[in-house]
PQR file with spaces between the fields and no chain letter, atoms N, CA, C, O and H, PARSE charges and radii, in Angstrom:
ATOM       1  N    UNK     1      -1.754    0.589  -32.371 -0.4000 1.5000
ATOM       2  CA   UNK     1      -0.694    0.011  -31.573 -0.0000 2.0000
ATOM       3  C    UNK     1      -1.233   -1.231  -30.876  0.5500 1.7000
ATOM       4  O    UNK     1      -2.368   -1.240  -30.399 -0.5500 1.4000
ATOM       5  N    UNK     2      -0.435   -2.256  -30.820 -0.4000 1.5000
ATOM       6  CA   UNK     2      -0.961   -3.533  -30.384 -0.0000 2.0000
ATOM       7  C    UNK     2      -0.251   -3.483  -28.939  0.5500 1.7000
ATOM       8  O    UNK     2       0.775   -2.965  -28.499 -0.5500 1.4000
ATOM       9  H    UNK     2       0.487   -2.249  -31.208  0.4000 1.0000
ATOM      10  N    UNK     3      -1.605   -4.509  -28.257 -0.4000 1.5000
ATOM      11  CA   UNK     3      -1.182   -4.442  -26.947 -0.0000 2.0000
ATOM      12  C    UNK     3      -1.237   -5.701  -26.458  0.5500 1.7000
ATOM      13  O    UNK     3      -1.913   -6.597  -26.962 -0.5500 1.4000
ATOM      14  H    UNK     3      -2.438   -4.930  -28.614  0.4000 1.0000
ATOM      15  N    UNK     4      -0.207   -5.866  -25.005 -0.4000 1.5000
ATOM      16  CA   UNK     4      -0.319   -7.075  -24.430 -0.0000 2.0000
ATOM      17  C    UNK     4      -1.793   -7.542  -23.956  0.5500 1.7000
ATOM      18  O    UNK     4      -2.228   -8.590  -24.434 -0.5500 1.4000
ATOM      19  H    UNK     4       0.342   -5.138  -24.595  0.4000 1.0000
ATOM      20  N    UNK     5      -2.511   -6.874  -23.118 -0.4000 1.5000
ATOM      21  CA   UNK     5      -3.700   -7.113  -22.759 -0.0000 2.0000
ATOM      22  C    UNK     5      -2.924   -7.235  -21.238  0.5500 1.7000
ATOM      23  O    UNK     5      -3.631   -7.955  -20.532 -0.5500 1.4000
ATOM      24  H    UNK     5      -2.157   -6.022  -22.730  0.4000 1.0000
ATOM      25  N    UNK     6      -1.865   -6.834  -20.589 -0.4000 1.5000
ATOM      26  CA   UNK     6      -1.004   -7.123  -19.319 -0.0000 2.0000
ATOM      27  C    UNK     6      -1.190   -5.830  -18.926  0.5500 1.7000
ATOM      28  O    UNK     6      -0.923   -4.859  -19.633 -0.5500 1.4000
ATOM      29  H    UNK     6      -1.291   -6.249  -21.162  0.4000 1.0000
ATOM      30  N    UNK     7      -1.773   -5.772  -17.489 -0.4000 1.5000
ATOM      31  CA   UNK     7      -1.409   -3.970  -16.979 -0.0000 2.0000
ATOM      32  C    UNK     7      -1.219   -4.039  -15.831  0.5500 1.7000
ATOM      33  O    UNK     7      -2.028   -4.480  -15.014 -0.5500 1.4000
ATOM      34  H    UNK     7      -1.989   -6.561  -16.914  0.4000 1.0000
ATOM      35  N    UNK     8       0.158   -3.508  -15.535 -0.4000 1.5000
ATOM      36  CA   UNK     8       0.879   -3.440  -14.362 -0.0000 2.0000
ATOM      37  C    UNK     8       0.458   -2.342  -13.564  0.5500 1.7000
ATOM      38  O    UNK     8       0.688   -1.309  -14.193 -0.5500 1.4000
ATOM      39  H    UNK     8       0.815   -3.150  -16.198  0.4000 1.0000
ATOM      40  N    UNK     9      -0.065   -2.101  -12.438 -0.4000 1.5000
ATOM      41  CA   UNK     9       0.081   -0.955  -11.300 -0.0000 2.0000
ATOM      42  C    UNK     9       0.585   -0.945  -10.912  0.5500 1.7000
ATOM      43  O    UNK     9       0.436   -1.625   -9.897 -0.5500 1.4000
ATOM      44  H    UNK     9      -0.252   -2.941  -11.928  0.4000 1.0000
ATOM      45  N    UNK    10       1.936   -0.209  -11.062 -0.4000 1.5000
ATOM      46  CA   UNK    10       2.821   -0.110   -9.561 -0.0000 2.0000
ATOM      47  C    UNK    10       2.816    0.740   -8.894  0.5500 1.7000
ATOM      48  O    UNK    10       3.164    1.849   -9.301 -0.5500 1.4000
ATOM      49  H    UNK    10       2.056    0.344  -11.887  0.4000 1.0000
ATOM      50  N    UNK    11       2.441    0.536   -7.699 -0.4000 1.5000
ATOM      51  CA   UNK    11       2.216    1.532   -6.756 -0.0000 2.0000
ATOM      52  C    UNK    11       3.539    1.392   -5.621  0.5500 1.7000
ATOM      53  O    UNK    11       3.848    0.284   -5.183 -0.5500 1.4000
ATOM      54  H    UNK    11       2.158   -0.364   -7.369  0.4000 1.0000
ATOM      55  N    UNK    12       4.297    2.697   -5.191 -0.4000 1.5000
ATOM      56  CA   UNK    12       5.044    2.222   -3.556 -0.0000 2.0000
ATOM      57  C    UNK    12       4.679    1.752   -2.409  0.5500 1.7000
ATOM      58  O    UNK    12       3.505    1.716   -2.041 -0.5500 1.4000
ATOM      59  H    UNK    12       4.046    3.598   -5.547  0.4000 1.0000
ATOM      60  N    UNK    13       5.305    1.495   -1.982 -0.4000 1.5000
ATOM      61  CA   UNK    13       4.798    1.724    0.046 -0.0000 2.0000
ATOM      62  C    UNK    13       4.867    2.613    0.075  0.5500 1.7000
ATOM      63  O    UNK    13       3.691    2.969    0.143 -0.5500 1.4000
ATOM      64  H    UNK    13       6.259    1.525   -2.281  0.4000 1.0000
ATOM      65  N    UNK    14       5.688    3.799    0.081 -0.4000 1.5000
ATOM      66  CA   UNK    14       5.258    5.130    0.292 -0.0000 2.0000
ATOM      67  C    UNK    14       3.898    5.476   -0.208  0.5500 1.7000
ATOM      68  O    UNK    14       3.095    5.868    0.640 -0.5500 1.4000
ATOM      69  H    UNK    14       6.644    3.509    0.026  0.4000 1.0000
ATOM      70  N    UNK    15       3.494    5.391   -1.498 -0.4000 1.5000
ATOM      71  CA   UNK    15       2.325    6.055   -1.867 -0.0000 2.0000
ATOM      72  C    UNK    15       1.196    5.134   -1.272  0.5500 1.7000
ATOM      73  O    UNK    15       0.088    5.648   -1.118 -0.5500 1.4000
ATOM      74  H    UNK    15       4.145    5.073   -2.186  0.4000 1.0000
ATOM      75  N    UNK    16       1.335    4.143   -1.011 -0.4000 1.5000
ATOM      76  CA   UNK    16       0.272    3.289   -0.190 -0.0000 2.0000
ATOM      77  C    UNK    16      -0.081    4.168    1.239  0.5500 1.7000
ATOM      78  O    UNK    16      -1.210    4.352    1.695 -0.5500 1.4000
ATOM      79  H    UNK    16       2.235    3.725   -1.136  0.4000 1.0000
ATOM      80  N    UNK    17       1.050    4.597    1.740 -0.4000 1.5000
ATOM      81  CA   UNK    17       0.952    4.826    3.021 -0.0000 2.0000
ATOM      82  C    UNK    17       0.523    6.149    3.206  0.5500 1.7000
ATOM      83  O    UNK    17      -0.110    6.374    4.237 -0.5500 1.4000
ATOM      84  H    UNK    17       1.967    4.449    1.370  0.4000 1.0000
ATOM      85  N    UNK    18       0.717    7.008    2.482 -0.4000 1.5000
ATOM      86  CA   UNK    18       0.276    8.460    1.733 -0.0000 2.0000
ATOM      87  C    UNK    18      -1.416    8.653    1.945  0.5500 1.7000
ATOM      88  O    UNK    18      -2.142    9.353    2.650 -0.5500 1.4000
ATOM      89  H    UNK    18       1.231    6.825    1.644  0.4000 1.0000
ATOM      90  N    UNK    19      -1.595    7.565    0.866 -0.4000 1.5000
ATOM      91  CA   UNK    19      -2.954    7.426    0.583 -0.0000 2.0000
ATOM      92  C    UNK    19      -4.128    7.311    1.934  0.5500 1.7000
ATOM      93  O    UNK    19      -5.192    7.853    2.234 -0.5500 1.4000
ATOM      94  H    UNK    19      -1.005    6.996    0.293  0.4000 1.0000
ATOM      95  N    UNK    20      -3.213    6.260    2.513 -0.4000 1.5000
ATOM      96  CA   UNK    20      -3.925    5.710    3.834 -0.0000 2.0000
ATOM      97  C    UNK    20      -3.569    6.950    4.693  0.5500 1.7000
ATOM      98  O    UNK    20      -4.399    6.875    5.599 -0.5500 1.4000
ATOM      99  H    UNK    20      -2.349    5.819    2.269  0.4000 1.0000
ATOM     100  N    UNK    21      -2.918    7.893    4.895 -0.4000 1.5000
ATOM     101  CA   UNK    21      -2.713    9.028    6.052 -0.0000 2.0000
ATOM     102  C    UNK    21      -4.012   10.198    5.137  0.5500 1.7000
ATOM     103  O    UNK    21      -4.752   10.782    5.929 -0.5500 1.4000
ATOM     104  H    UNK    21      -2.244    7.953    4.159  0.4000 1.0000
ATOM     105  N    UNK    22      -4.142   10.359    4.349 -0.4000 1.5000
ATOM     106  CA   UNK    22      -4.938   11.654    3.571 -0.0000 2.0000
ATOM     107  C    UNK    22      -6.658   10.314    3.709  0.5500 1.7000
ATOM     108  O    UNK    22      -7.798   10.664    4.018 -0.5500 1.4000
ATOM     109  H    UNK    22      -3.541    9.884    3.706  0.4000 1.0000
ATOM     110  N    UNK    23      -6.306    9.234    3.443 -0.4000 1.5000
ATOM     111  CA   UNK    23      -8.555    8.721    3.837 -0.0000 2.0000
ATOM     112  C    UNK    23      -8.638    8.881    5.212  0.5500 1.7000
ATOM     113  O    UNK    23      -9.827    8.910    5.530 -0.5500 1.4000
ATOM     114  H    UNK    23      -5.381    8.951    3.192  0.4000 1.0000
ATOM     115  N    UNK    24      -7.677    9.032    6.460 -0.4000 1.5000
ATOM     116  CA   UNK    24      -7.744    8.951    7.459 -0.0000 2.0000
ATOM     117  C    UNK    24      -8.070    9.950    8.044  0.5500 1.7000
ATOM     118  O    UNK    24      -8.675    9.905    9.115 -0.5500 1.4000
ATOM     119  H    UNK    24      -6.711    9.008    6.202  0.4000 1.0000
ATOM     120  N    UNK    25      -7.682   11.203    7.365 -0.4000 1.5000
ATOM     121  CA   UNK    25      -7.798   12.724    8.099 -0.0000 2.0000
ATOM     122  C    UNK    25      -5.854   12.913    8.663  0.5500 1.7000
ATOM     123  O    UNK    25      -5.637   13.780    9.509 -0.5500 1.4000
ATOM     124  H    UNK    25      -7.190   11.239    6.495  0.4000 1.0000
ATOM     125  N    UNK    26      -5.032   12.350    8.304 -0.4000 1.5000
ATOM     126  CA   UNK    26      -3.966   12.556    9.414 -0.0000 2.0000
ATOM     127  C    UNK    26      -3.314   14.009    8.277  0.5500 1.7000
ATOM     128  O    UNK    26      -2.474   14.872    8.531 -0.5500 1.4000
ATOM     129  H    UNK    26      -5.209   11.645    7.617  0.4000 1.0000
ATOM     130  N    UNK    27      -3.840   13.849    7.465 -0.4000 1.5000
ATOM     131  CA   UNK    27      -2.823   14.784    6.242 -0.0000 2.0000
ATOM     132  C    UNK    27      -4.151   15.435    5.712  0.5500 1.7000
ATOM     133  O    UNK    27      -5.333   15.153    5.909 -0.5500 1.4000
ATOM     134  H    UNK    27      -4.522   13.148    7.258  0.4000 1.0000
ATOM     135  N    UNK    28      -3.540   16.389    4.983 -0.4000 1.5000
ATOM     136  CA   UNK    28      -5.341   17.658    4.019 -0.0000 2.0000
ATOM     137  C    UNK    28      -4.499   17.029    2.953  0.5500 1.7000
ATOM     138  O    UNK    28      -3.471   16.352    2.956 -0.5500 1.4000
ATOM     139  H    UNK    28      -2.579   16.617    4.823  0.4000 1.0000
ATOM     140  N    UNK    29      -5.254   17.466    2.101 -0.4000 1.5000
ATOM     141  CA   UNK    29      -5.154   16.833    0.522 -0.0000 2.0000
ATOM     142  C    UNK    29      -4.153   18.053    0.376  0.5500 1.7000
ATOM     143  O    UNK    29      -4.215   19.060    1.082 -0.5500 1.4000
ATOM     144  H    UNK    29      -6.089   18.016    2.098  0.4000 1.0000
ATOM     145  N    UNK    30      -3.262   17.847   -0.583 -0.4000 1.5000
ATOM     146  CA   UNK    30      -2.364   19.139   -1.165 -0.0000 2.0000
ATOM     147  C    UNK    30      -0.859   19.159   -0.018  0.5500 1.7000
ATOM     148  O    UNK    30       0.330   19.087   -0.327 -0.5500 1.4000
ATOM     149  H    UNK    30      -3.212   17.029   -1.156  0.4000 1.0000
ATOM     150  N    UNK    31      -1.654   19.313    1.679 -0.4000 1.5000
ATOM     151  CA   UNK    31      -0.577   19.160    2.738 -0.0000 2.0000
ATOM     152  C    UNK    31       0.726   18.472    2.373  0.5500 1.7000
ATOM     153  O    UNK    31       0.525   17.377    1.846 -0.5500 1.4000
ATOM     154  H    UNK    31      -2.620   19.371    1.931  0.4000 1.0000
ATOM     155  N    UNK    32       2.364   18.894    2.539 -0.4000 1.5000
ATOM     156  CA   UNK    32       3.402   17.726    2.163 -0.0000 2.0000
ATOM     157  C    UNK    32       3.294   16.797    3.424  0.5500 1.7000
ATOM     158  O    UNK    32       3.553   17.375    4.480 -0.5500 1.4000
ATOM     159  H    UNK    32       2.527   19.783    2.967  0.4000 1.0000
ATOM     160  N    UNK    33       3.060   15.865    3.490 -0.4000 1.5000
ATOM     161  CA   UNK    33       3.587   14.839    4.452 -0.0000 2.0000
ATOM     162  C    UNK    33       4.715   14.184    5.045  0.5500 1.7000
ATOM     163  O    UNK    33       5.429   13.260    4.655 -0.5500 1.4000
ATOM     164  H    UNK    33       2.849   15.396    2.633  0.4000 1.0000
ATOM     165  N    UNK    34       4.704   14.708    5.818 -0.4000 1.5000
ATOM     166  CA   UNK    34       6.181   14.382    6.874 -0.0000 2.0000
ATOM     167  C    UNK    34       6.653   12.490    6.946  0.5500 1.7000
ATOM     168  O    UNK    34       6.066   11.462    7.284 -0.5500 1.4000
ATOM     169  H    UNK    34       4.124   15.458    6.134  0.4000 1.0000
ATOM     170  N    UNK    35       7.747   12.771    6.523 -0.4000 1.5000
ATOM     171  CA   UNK    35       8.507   11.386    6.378 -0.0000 2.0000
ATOM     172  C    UNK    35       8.460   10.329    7.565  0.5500 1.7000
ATOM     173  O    UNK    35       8.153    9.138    7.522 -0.5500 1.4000
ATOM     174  H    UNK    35       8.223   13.607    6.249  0.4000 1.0000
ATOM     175  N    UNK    36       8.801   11.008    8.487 -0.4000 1.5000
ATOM     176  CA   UNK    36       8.031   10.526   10.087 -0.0000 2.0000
ATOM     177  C    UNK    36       6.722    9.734    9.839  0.5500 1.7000
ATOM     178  O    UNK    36       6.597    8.526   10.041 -0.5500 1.4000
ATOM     179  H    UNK    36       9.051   11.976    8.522  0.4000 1.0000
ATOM     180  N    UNK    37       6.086   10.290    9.533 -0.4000 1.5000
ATOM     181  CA   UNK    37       4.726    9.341    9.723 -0.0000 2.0000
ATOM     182  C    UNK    37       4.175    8.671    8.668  0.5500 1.7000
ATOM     183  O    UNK    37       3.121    8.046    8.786 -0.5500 1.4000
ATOM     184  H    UNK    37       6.187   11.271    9.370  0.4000 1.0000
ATOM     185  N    UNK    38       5.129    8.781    7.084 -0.4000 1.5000
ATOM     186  CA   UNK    38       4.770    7.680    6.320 -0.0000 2.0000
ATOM     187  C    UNK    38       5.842    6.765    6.932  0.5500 1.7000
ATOM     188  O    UNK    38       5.517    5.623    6.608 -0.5500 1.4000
ATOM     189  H    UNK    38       5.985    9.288    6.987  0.4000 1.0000
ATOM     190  N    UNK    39       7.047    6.725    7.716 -0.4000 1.5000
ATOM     191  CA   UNK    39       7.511    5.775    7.978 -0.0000 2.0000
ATOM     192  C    UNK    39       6.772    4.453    9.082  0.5500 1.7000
ATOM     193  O    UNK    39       6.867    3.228    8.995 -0.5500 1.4000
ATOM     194  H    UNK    39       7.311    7.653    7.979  0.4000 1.0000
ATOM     195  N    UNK    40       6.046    5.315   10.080 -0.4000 1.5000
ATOM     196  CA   UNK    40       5.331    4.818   10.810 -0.0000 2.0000
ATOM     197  C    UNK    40       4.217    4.059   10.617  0.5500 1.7000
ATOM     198  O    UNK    40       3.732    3.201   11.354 -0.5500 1.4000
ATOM     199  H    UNK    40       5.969    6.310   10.151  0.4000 1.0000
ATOM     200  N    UNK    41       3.663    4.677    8.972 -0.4000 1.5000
ATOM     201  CA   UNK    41       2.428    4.040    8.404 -0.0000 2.0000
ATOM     202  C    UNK    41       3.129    2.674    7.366  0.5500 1.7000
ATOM     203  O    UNK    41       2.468    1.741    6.911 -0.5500 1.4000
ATOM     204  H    UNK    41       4.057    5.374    8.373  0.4000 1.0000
ATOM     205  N    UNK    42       4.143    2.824    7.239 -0.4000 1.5000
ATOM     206  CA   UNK    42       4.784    1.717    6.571 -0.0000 2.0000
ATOM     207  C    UNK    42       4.902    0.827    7.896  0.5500 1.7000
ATOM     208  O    UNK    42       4.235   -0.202    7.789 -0.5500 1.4000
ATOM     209  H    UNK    42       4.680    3.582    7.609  0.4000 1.0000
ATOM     210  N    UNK    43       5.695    0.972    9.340 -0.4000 1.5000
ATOM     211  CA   UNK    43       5.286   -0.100   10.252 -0.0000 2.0000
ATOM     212  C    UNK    43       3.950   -0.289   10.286  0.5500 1.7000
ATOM     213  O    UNK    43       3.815   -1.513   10.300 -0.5500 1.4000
ATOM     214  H    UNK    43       6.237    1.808    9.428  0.4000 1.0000
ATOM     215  N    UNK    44       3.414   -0.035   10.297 -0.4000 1.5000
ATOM     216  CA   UNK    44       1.447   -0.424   10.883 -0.0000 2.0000
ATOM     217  C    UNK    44       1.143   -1.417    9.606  0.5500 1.7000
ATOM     218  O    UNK    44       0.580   -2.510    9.678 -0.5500 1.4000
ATOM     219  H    UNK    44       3.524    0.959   10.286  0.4000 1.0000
ATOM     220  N    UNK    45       1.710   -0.700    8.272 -0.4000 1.5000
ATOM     221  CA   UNK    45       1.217   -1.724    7.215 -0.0000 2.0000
ATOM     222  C    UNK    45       1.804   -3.254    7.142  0.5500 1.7000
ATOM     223  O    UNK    45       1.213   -4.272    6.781 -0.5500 1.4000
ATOM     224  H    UNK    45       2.167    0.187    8.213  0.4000 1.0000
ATOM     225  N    UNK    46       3.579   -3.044    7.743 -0.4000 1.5000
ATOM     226  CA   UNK    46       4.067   -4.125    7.794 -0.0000 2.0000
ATOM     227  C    UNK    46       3.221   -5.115    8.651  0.5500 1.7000
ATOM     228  O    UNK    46       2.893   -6.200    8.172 -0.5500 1.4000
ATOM     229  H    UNK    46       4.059   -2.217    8.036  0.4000 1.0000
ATOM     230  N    UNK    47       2.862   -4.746    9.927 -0.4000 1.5000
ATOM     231  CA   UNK    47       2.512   -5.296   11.004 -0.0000 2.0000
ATOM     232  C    UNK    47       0.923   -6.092   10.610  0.5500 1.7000
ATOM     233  O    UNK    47       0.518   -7.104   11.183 -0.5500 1.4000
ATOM     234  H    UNK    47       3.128   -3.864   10.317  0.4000 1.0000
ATOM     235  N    UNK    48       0.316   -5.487    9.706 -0.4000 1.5000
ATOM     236  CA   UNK    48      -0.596   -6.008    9.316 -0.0000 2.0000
ATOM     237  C    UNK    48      -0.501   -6.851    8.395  0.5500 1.7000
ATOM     238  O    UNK    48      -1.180   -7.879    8.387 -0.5500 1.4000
ATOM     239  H    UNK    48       0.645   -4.665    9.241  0.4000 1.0000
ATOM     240  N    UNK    49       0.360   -6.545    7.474 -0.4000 1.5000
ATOM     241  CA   UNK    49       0.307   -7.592    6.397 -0.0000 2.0000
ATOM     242  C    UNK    49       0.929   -9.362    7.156  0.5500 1.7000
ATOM     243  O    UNK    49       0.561  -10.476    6.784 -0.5500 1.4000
ATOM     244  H    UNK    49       0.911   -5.710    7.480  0.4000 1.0000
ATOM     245  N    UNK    50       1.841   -9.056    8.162 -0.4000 1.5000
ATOM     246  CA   UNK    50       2.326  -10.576    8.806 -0.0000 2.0000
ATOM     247  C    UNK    50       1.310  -10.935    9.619  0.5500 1.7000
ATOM     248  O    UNK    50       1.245  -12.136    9.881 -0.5500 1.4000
ATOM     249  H    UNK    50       2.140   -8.151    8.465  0.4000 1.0000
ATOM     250  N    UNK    51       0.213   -9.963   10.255 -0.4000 1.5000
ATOM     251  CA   UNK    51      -1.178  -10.890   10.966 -0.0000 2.0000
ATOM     252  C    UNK    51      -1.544  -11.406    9.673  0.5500 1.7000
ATOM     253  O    UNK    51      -1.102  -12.541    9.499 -0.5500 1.4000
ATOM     254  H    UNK    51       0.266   -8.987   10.042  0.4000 1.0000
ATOM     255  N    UNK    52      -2.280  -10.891    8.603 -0.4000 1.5000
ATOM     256  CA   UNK    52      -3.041  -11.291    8.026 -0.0000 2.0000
ATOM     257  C    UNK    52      -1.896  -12.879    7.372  0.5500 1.7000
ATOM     258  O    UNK    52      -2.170  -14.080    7.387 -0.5500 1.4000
ATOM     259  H    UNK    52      -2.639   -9.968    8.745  0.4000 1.0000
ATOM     260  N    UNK    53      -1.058  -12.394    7.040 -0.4000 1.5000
ATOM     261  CA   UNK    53      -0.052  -14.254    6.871 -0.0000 2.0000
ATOM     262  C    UNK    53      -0.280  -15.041    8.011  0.5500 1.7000
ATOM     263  O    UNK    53      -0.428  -16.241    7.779 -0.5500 1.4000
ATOM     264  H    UNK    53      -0.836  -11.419    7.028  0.4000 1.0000
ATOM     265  N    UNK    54      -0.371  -14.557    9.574 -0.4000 1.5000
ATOM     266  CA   UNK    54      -0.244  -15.466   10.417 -0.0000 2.0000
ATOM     267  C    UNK    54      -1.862  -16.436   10.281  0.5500 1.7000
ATOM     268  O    UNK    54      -1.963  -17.661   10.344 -0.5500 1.4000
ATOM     269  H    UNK    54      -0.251  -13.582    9.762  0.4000 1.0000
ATOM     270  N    UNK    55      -2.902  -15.501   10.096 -0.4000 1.5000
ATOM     271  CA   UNK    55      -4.401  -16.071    9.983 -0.0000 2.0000
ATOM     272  C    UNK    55      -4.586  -16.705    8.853  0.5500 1.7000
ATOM     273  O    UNK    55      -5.742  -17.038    8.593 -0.5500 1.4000
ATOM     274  H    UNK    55      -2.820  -14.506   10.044  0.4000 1.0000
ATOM     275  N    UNK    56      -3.562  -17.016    7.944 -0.4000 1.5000
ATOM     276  CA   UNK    56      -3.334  -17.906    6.687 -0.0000 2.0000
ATOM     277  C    UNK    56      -4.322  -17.207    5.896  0.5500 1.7000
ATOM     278  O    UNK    56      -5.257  -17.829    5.391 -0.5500 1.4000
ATOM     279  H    UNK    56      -2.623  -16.745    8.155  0.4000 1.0000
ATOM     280  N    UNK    57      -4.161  -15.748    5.728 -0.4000 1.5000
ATOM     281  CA   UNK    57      -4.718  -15.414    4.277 -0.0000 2.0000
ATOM     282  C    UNK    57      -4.013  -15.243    3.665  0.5500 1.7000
ATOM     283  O    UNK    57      -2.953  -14.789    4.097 -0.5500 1.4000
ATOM     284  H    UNK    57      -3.402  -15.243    6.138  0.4000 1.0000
ATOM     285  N    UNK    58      -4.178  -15.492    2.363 -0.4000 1.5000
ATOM     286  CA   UNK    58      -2.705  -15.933    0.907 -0.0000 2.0000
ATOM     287  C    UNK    58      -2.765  -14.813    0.290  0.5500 1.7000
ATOM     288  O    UNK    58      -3.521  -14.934   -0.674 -0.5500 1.4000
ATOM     289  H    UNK    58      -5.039  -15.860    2.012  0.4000 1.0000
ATOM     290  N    UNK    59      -2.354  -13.817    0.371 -0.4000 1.5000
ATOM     291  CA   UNK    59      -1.444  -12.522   -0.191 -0.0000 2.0000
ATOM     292  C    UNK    59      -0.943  -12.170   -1.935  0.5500 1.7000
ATOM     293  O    UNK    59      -1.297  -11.253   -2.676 -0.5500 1.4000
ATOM     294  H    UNK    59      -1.740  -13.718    1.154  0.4000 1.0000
ATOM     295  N    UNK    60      -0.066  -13.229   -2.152 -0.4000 1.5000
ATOM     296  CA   UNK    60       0.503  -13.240   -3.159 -0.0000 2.0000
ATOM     297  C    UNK    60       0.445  -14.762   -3.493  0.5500 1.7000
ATOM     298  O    UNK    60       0.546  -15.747   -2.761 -0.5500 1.4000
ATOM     299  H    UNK    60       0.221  -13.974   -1.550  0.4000 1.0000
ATOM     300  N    UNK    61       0.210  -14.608   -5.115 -0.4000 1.5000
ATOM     301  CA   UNK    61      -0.172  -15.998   -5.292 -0.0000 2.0000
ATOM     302  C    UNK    61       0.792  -15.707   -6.963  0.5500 1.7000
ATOM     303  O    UNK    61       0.829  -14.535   -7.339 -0.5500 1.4000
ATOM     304  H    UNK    61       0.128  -13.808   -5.709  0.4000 1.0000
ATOM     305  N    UNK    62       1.355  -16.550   -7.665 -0.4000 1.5000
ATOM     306  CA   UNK    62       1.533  -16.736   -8.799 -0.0000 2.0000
ATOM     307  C    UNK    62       1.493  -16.722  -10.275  0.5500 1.7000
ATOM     308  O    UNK    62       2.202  -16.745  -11.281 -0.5500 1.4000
ATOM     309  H    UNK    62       1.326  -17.502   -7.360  0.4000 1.0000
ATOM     310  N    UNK    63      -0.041  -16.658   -9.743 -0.4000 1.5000
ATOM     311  CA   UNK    63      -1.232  -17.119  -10.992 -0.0000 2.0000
ATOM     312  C    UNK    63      -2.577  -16.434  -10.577  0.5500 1.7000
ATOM     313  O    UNK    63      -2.966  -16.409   -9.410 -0.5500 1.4000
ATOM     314  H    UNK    63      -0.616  -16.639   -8.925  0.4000 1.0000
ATOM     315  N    UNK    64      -3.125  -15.988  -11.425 -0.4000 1.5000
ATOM     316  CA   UNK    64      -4.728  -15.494  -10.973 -0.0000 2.0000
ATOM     317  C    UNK    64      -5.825  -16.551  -11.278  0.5500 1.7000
ATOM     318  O    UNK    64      -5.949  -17.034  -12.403 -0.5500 1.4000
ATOM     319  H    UNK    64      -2.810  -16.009  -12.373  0.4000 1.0000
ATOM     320  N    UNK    65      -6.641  -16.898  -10.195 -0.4000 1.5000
ATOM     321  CA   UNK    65      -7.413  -17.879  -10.469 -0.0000 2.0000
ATOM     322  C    UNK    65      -8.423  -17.494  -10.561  0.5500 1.7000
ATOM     323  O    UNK    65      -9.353  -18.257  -10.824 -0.5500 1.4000
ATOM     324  H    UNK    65      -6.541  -16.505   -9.280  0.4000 1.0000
């Protein structure tokens, strides 16, 4: 089978935020995680991702250089 040589990860904000509550200790591995506090970990992520824009680090770019 021929391939693009293109590989997409898509990952959510939810599962971003998942991830980051279970390296933290806030969740046990297996534990379900309460919607409450991936919502909260989605603010903290928002909040970070617009510092790191405000300190002009470039995020998303177009093209890979």
């Amino acid at each position: 089978m021929a391939s693009s040589g293109v590989s997409i990860n898509q990952i959510t904000r939810d599962q971003i935020c998942i991830k980051a509550l279970k390296k933290c200790g806030q969740c046990a591995e297996g534990e379900p995680v309460v919607q409450e506090m991936v919502n909260d970990a989605a603010d903290d992520l928002n909040r970070m991702i617009k510092g790191f824009q405000a300190d002009g680090v470039k995020l998303w770019t177009m093209q890979e250089q």
